[in-house]
C-alpha positions, 0 to 999 in steps of 0.5 A, a space after each residue: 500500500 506504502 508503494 517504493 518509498 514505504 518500502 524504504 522508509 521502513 528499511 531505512 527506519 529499521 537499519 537505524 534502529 537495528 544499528 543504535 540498539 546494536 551499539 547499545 549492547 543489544 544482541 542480533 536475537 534481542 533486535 530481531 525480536 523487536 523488529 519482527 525480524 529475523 537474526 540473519 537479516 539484522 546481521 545483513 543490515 550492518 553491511 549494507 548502505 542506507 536507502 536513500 528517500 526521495 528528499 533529505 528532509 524524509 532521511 533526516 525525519 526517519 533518522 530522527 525517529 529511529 534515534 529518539 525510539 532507540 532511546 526510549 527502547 534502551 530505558 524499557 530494555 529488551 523484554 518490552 513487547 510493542 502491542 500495536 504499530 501505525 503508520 503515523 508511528 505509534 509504538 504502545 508497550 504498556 498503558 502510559 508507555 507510548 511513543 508517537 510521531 505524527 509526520 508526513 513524508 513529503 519527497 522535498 529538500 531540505 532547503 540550506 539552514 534546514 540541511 545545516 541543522 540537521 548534519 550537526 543533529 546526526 554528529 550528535 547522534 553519532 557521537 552518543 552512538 560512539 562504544 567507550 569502551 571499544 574506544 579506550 584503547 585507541 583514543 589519541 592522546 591528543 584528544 579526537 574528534 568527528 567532522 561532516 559536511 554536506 556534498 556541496 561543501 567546499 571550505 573548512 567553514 563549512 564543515 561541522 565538527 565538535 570546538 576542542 576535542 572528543 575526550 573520555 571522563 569518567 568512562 564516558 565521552 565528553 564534548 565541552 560545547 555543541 558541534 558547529 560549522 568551522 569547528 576543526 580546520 584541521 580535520 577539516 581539511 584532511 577531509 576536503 583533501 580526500 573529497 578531491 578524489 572521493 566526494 562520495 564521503 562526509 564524515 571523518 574522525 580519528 583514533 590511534 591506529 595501535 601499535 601493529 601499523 602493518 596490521 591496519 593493512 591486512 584490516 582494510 583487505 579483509 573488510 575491502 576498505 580502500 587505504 591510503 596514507 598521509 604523511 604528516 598530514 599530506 595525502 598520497 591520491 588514491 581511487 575512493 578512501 575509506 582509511 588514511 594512515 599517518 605513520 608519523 615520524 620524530 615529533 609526529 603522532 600515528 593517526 589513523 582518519 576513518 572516513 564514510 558516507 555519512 556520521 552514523 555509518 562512520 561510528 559503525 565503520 569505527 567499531 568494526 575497525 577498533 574490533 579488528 586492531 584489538 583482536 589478537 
């Protein structure tokens, strides 16, 4: 009845919700039974590109539902059962626990302000996504941070990242201000030189590549990530960049730069990639 853009919308919808819960320590099983789905194809989600809805205001309203349903899903926990769906999004658990969403899907853009304010919204999302414990290990010393950017983009200026740096206090991850356009110059830059050669990508972030350089290498080939390097900061061309290496050298910290389509599938590439460095 919803015709091609219901079937995406609710893939799209899905997806998300199946990867917040997932990096909130959800097992495959427990996902799948709150979806209505099953574990195979919740396995399936994780490597698969979100739809794209005919506008990007519909991708920024579906992203906002599955960011704000997973919250209230990780406060009921796993045991709750939903009693009753709708299309206007009405998710019922429990007399006086429902979730309501009364929007329409209209297939327009978003126009510029409108875009702004919706990227620094998935940094956000992105960020309270991001697994602490997973990070630890390879946080930098100098402090991280994650930038995006709209496709048109062209300057630092226009490029979203959060004033200072990301940091773990108290086990958790600290920002001291909200993420803004022309935040991270140097970041942002990274990310403009590899838009050069791959414009498909939006969103970047570092971490310590570990001490096994040789190691990031064999992660790229067994995960088909294109790799490239930067030395001190200058980046080697290549045909599509999933992952930029900075080996460093005297004076100069290694780094390693994860970069995706966009925020969420950046935090998701992240985790991937920290499982794969800390495993023996």
């Amino acid at each position: 009845m919803l015709g091609s853009d219901g079937s995406a919308w609710l893939e799209r919808l899905h997806m998300q919700l199946a990867r917040n819960l997932k990096s909130s320590g959800w097992s495959q099983a427990e996902i799948a039974d709150i979806l209505g789905s099953t574990q195979s194809t919740i396995s399936r989600m994780a490597h698969r590109d979100l739809p794209v809805m005919a506008g990007t205001s519909d991708e920024s309203t579906i992203d906002g539902w599955a960011h704000e349903i997973s919250l209230a899903l990780r406060q009921l926990g796993p045991g709750a059962k939903p009693s009753r769906t709708r299309f206007v999004m009405e998710v019922a658990f429990a007399p006086g626990q429902v979730l309501r969403f009364d929007k329409s899907l209209t297939g327009t853009d978003l126009d510029s302000d409108q875009e702004q304010t919706a990227l620094l919204k998935r940094l956000e999302w992105a960020v309270s996504r991001i697994d602490v414990n997973r990070l630890k290990p390879l946080m930098p010393a100098v402090g991280m941070n994650i930038a995006c950017c709209l496709e048109s983009s062209r300057s630092a200026a226009e490029i979203a990242a959060f004033p200072g740096k990301l940091s773990i206090v108290e086990n958790k991850l600290r920002h001291h201000e909200t993420p803004s356009f022309g935040a991270s110059n140097y970041l942002a830059n990274i990310l403009l030189d590899a838009r050069v050669h791959d414009n498909s990508k939006t969103a970047i972030l570092n971490i310590h590549p570990g001490d096994n350089l040789e190691k990031i290498e064999v992660i790229c080939e067994e995960l088909d990530l294109n790799l490239t390097f930067a030395t001190k900061g200058e980046l080697t061309p290549h045909q599509g960049i999933d992952i930029i290496l900075d080996e460093g050298s005297f004076g100069w910290v290694p780094a390693l730069y994860i970069l995706a389509h966009n925020p969420l599938e950046l935090v998701d590439r992240m985790h991937q990639i920290i499982t794969h460095i800390n495993s023996k």
